[in-house]
Every structure is written in C-alpha cells, then in structure tokens.
N, CA, C and O atoms as a Tripos MOL2 file, in Angstrom:
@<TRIPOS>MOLECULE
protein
  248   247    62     0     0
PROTEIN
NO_CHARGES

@<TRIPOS>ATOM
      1 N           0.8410   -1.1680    0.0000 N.3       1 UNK1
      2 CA          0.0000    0.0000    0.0000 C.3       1 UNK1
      3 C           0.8890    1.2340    0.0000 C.2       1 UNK1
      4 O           2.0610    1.2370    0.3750 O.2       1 UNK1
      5 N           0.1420    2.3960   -0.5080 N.am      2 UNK2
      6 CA          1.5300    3.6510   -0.3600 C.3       2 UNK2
      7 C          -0.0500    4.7420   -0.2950 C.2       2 UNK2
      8 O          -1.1770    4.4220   -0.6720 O.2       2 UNK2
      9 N           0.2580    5.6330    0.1190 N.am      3 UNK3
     10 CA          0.0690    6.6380    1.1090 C.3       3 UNK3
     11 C          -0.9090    7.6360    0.2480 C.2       3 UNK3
     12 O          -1.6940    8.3830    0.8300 O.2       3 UNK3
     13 N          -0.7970    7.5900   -1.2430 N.am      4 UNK4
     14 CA         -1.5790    7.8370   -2.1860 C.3       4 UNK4
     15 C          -3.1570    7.1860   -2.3560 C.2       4 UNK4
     16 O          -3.9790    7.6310   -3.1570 O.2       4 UNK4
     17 N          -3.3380    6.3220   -1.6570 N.am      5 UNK5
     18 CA         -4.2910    4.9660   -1.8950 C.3       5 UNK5
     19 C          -5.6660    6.2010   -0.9510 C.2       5 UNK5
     20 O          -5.5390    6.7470    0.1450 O.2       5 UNK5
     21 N          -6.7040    6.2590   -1.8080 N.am      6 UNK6
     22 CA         -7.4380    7.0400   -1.2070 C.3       6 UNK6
     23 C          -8.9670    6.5170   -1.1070 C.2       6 UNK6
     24 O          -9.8440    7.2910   -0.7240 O.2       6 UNK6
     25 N          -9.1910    5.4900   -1.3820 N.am      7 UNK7
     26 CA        -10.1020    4.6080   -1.6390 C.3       7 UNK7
     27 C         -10.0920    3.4100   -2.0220 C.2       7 UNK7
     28 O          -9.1640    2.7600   -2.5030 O.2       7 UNK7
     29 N         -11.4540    3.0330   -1.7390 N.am      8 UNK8
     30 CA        -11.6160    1.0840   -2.3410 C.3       8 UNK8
     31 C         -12.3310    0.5180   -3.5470 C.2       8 UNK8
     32 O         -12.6120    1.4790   -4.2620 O.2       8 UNK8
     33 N         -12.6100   -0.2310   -3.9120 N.am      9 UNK9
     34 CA        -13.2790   -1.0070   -4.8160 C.3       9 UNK9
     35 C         -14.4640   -1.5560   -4.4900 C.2       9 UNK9
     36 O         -13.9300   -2.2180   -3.6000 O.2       9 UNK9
     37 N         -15.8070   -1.9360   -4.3970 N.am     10 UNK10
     38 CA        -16.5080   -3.0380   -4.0340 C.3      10 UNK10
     39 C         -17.6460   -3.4260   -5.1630 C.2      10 UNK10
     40 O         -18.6850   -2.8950   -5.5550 O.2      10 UNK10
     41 N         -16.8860   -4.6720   -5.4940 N.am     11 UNK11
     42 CA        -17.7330   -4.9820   -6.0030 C.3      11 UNK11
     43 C         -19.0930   -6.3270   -5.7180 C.2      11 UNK11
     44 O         -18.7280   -7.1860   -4.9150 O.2      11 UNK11
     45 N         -20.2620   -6.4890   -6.1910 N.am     12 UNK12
     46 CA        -20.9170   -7.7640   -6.0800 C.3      12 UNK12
     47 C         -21.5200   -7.3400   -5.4050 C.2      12 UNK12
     48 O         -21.0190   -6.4280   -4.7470 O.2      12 UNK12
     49 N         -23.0140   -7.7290   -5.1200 N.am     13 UNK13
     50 CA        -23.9450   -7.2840   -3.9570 C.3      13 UNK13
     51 C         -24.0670   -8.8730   -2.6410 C.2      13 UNK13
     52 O         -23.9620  -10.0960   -2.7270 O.2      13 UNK13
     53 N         -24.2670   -8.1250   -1.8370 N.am     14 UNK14
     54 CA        -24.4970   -9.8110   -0.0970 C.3      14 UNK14
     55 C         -25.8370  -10.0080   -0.3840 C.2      14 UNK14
     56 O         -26.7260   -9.2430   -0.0110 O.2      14 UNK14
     57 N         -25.9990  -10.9610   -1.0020 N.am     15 UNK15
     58 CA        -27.5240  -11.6070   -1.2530 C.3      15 UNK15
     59 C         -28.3150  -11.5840    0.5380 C.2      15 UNK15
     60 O         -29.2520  -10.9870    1.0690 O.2      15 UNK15
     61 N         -27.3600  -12.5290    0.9330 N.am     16 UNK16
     62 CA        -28.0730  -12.4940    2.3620 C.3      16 UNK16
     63 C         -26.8790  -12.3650    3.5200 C.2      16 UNK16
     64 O         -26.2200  -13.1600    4.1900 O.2      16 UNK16
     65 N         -26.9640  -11.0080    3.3880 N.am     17 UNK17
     66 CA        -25.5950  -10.7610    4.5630 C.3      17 UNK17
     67 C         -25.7170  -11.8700    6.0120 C.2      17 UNK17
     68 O         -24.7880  -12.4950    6.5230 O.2      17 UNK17
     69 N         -26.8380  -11.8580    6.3390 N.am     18 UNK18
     70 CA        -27.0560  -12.4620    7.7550 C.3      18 UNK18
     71 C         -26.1900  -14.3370    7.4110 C.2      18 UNK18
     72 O         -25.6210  -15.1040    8.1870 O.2      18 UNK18
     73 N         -26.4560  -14.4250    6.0850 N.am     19 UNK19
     74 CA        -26.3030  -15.8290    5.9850 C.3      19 UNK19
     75 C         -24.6240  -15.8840    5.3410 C.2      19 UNK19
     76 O         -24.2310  -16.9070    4.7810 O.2      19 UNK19
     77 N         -23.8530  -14.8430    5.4760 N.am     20 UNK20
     78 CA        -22.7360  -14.9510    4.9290 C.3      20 UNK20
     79 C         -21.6610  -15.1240    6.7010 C.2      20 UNK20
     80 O         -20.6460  -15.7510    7.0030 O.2      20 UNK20
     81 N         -22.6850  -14.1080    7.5280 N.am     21 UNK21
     82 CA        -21.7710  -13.6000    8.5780 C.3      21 UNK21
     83 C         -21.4420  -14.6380    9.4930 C.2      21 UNK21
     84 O         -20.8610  -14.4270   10.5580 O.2      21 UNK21
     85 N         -21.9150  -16.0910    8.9730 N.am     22 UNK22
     86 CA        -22.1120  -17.4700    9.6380 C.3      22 UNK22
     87 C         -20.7080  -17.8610    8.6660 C.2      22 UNK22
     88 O         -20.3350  -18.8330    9.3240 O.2      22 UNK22
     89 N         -20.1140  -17.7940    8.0090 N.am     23 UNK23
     90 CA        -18.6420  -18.0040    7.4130 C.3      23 UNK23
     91 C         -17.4740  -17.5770    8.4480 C.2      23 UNK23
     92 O         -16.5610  -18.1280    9.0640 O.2      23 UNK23
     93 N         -18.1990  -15.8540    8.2370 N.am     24 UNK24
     94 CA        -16.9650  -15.0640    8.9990 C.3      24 UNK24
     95 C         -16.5670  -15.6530   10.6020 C.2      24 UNK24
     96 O         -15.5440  -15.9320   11.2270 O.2      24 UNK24
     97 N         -17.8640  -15.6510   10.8010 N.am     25 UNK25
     98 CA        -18.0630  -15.7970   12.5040 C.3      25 UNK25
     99 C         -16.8260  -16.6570   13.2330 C.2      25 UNK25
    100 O         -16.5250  -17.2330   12.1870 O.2      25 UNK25
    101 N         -16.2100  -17.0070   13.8570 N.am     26 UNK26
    102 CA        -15.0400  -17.5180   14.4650 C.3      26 UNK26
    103 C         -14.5900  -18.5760   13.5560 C.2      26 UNK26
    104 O         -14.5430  -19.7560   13.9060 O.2      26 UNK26
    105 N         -14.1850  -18.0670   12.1250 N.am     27 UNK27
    106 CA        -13.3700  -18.8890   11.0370 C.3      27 UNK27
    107 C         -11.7400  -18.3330   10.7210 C.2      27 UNK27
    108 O         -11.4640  -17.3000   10.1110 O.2      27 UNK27
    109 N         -10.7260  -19.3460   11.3290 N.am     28 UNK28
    110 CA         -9.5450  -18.8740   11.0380 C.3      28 UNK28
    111 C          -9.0390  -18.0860    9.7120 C.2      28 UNK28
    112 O          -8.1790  -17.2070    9.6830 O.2      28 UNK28
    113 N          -9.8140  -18.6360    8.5680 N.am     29 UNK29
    114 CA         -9.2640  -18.1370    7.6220 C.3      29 UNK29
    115 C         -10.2980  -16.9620    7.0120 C.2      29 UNK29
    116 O          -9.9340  -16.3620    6.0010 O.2      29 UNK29
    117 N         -11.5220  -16.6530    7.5980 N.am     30 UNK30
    118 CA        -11.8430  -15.5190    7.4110 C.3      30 UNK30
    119 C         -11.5690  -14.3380    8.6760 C.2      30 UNK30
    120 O         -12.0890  -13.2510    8.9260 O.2      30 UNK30
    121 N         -10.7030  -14.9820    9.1870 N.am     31 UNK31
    122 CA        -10.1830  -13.7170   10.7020 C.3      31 UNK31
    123 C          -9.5470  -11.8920   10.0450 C.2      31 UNK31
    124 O          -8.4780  -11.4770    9.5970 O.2      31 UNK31
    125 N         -10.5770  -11.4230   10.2610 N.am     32 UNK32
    126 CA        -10.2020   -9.9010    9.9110 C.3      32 UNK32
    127 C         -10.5760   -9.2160    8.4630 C.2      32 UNK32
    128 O         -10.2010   -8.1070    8.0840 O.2      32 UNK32
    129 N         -11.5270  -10.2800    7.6400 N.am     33 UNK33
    130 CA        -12.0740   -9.7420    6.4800 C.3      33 UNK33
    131 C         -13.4050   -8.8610    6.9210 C.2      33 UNK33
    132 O         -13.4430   -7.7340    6.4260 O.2      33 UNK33
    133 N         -14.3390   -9.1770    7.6600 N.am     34 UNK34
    134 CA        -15.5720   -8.3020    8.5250 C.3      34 UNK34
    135 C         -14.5660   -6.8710    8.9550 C.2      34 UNK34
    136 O         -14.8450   -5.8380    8.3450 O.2      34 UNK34
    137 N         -13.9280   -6.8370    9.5270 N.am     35 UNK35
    138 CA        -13.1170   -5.6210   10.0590 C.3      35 UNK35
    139 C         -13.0050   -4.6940    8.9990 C.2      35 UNK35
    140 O         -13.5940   -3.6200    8.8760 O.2      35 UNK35
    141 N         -12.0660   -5.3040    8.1390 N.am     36 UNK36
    142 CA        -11.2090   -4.8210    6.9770 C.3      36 UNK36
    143 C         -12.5280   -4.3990    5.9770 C.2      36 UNK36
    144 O         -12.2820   -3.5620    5.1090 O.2      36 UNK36
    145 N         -13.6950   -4.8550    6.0470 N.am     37 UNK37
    146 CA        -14.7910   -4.5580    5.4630 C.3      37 UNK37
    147 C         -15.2780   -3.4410    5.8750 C.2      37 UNK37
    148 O         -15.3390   -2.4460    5.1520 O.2      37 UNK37
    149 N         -15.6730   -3.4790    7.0680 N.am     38 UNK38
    150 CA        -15.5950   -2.3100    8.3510 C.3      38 UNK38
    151 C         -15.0990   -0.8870    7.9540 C.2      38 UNK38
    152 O         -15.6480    0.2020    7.7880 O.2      38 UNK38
    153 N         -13.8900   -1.3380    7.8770 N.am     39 UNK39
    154 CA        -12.9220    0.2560    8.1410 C.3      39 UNK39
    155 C         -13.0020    0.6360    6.5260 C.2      39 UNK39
    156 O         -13.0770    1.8270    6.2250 O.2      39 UNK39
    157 N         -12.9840   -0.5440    5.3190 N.am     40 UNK40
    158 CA        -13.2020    0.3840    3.6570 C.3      40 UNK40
    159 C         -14.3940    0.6790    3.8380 C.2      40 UNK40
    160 O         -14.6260    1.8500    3.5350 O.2      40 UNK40
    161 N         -15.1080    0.2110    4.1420 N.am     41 UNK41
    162 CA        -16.9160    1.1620    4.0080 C.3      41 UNK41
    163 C         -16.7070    2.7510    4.7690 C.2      41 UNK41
    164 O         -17.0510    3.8160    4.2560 O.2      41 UNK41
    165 N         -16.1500    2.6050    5.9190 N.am     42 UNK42
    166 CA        -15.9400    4.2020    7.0000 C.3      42 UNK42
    167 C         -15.4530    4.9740    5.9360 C.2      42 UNK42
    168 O         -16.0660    5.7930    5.2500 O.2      42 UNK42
    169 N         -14.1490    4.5820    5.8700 N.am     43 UNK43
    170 CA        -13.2250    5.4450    5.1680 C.3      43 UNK43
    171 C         -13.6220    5.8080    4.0080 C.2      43 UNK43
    172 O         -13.5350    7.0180    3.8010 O.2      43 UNK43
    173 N         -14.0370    5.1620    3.1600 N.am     44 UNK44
    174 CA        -14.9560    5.2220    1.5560 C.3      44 UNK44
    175 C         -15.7270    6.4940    1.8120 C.2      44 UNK44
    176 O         -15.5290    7.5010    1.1320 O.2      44 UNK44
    177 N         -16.7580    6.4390    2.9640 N.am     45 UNK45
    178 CA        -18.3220    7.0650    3.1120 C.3      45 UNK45
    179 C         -18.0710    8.1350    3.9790 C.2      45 UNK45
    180 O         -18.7890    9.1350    3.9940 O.2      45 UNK45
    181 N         -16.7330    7.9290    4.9680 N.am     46 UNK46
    182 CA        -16.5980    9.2130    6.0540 C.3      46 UNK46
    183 C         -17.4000    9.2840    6.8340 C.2      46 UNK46
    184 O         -17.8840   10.2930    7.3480 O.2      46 UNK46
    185 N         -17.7140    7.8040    7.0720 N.am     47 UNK47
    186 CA        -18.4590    7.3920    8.2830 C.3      47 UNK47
    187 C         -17.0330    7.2260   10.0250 C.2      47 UNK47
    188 O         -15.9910    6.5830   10.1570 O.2      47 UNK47
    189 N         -17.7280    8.0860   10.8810 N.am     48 UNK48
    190 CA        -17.1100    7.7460   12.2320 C.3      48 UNK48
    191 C         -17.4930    6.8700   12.6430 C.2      48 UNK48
    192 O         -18.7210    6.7800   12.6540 O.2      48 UNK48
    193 N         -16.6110    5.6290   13.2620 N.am     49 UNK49
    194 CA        -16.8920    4.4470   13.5900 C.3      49 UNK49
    195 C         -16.4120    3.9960   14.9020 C.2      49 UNK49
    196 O         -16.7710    3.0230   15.5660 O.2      49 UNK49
    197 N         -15.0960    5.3390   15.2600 N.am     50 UNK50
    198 CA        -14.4210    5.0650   16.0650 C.3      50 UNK50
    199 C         -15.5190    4.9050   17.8900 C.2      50 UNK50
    200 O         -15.3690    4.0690   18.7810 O.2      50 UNK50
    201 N         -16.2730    5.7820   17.8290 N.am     51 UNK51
    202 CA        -16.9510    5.3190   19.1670 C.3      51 UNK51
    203 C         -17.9780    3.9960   19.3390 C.2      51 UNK51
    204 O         -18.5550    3.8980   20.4220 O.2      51 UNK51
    205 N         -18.2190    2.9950   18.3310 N.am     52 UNK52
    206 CA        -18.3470    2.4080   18.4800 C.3      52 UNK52
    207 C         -17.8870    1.1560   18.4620 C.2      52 UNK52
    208 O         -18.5660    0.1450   18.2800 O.2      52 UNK52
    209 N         -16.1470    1.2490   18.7470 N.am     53 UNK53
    210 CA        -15.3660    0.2870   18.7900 C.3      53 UNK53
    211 C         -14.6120    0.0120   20.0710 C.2      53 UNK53
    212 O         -14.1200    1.0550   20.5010 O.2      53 UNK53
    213 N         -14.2970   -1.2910   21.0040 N.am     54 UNK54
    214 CA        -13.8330   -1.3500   21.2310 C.3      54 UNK54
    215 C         -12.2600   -0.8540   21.5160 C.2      54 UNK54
    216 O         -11.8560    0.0180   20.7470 O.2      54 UNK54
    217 N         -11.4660   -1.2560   22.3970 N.am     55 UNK55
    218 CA        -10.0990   -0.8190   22.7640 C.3      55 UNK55
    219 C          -9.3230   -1.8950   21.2960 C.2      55 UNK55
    220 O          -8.6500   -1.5650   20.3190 O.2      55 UNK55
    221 N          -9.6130   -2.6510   21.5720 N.am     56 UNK56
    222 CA         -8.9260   -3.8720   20.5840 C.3      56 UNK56
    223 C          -9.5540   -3.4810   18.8120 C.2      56 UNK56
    224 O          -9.0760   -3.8320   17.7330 O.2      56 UNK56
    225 N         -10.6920   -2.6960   19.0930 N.am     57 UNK57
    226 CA        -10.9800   -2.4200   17.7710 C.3      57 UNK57
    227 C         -10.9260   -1.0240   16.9960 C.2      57 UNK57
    228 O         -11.1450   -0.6060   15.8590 O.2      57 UNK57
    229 N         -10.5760   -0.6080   18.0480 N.am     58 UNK58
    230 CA         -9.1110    1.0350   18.2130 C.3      58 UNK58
    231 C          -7.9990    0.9800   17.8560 C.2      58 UNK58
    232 O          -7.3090    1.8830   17.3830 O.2      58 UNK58
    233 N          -7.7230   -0.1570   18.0700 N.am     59 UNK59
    234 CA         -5.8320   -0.2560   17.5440 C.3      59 UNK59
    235 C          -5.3950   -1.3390   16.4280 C.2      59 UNK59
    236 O          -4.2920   -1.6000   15.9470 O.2      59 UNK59
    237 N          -7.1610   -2.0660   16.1160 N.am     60 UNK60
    238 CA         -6.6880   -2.4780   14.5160 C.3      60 UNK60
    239 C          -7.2470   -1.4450   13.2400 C.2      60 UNK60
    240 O          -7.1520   -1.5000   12.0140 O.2      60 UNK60
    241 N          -7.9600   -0.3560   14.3290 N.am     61 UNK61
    242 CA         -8.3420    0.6450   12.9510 C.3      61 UNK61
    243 C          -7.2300    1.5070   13.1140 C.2      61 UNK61
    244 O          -7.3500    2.2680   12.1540 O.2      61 UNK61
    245 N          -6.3640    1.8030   13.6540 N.am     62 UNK62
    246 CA         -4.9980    2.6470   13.5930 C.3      62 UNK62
    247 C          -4.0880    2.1890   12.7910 C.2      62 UNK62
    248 O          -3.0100    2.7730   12.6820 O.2      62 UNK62
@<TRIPOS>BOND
     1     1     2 1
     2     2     3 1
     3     3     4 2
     4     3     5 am
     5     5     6 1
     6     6     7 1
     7     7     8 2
     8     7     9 am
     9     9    10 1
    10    10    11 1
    11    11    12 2
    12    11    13 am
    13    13    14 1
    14    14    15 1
    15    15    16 2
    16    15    17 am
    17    17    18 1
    18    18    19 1
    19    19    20 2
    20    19    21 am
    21    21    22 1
    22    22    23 1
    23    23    24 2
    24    23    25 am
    25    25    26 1
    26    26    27 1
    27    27    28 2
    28    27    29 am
    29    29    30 1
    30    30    31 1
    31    31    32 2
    32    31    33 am
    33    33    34 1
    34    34    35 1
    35    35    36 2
    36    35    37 am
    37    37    38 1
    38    38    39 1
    39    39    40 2
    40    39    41 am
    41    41    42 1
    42    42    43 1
    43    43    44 2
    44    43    45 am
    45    45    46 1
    46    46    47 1
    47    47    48 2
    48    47    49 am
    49    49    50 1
    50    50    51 1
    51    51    52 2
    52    51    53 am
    53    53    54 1
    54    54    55 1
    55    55    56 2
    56    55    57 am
    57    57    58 1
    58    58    59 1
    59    59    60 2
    60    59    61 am
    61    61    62 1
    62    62    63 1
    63    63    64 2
    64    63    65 am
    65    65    66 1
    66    66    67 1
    67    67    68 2
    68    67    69 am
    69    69    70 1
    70    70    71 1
    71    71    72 2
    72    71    73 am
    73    73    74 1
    74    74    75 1
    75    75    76 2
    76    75    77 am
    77    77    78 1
    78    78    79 1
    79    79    80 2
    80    79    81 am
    81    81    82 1
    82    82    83 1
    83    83    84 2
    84    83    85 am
    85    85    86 1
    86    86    87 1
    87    87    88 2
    88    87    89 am
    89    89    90 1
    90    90    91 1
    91    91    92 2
    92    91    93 am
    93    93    94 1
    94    94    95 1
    95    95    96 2
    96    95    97 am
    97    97    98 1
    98    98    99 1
    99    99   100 2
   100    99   101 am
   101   101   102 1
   102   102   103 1
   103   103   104 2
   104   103   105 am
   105   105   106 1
   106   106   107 1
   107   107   108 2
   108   107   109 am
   109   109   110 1
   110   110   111 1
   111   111   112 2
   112   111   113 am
   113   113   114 1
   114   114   115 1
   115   115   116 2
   116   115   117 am
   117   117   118 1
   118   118   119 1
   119   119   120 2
   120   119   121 am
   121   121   122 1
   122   122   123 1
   123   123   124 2
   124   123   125 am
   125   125   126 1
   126   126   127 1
   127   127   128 2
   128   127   129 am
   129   129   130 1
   130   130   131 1
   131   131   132 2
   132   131   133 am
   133   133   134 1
   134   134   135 1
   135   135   136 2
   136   135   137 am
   137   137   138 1
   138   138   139 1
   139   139   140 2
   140   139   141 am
   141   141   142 1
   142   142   143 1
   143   143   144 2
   144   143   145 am
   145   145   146 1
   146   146   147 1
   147   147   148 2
   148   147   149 am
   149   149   150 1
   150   150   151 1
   151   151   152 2
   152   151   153 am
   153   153   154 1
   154   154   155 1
   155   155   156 2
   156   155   157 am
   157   157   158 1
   158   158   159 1
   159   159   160 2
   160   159   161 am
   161   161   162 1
   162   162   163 1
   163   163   164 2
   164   163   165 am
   165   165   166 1
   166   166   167 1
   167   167   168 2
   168   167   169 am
   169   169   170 1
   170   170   171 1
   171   171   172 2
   172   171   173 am
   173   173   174 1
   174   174   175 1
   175   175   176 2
   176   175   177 am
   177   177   178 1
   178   178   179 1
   179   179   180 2
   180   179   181 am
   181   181   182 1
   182   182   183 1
   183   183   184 2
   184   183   185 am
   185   185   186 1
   186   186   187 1
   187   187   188 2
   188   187   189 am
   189   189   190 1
   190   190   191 1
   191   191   192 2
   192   191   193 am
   193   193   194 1
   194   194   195 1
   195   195   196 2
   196   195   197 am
   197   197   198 1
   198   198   199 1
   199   199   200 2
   200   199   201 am
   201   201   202 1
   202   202   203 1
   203   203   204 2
   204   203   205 am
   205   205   206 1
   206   206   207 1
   207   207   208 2
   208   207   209 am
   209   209   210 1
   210   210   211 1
   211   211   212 2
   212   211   213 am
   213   213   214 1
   214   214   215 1
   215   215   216 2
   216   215   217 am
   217   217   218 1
   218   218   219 1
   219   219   220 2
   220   219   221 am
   221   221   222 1
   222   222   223 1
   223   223   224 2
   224   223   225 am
   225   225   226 1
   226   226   227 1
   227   227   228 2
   228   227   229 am
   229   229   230 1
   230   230   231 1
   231   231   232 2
   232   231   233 am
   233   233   234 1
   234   234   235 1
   235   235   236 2
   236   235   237 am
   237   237   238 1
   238   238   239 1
   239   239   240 2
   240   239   241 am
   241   241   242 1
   242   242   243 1
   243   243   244 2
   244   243   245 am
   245   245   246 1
   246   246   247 1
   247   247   248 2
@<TRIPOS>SUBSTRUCTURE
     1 UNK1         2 RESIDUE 1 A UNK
     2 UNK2         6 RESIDUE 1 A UNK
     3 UNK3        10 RESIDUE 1 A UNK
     4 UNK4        14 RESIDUE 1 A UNK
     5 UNK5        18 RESIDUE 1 A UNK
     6 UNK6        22 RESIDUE 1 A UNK
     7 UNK7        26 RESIDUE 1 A UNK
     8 UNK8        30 RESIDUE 1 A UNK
     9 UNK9        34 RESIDUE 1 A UNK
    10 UNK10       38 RESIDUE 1 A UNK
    11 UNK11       42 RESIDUE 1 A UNK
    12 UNK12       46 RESIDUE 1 A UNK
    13 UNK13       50 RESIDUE 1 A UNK
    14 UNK14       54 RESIDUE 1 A UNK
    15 UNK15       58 RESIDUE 1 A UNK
    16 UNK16       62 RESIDUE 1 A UNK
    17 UNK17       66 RESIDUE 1 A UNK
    18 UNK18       70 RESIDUE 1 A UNK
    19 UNK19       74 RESIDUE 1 A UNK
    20 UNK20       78 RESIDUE 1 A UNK
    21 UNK21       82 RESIDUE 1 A UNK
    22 UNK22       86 RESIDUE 1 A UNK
    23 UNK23       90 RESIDUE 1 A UNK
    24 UNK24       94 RESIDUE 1 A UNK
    25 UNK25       98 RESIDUE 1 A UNK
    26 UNK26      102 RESIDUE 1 A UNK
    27 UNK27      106 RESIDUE 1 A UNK
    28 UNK28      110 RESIDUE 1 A UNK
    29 UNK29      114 RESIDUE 1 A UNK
    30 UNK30      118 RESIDUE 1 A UNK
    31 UNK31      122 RESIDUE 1 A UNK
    32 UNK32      126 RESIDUE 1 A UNK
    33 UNK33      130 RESIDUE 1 A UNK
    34 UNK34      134 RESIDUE 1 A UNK
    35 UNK35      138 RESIDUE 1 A UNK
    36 UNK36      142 RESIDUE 1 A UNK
    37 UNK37      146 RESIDUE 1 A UNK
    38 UNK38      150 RESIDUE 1 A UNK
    39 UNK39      154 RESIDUE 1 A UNK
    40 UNK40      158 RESIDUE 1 A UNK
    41 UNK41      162 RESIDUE 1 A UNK
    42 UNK42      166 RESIDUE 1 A UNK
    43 UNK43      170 RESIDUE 1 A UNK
    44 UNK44      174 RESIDUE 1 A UNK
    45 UNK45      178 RESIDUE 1 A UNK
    46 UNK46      182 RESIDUE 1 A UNK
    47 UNK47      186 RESIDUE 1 A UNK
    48 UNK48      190 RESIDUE 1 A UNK
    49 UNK49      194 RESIDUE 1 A UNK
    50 UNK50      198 RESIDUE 1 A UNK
    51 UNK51      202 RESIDUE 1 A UNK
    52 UNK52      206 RESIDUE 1 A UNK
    53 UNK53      210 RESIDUE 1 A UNK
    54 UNK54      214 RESIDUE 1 A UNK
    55 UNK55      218 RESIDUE 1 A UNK
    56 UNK56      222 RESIDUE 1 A UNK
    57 UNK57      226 RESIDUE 1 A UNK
    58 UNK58      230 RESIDUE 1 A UNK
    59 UNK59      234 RESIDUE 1 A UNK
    60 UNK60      238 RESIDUE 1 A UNK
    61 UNK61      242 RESIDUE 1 A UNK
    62 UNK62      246 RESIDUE 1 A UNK
C-alpha cells in the first residue's frame, strides 16, 4: 500500500448478509475480512466508527 491509496473497490452485492456472517463468525481463515470490510466502508463514506469500537478495535483501525 503507499500513502496515495485514497479509496476502495466493491464490487458484487451480499444476497443475504445475515447468511454470509455465519462463514466469517469464528473462522480462522476468514479472521479480519468483517473488520477490513468495516474500516473500507468508513473510510470510503466518512463514516465515524471510532466510538463504536472497542479498545482492541481502536488499535486495529490505527
């Protein structure tokens, strides 16, 4: 990544988000894609997210 990067990509629509978040949910190899989803939607939209995060979810959005 370099410092220029000012946005994301998204493509494809979540047919049934509720029925995807049963993947993410305590799966090693989806560990930190929900997050990382998280923080490109904020940052994209200039949505504040920070008060509704955790201490631990403070210092992976830093």
């Amino acid at each position: 990544m370099n410092r220029r990067l000012v946005g994301f990509a998204e493509a494809g629509l979540l047919v049934a988000p509720a029925r995807n978040l049963r993947y993410v949910d305590g799966a090693l190899m989806w560990n930190g894609v929900l997050l990382m989803a998280v923080i490109g939607v904020a940052r994209a939209y200039g949505i504040g997210i920070k008060p509704y995060l955790s201490e631990k979810g403070c210092n992976a959005l830093a």
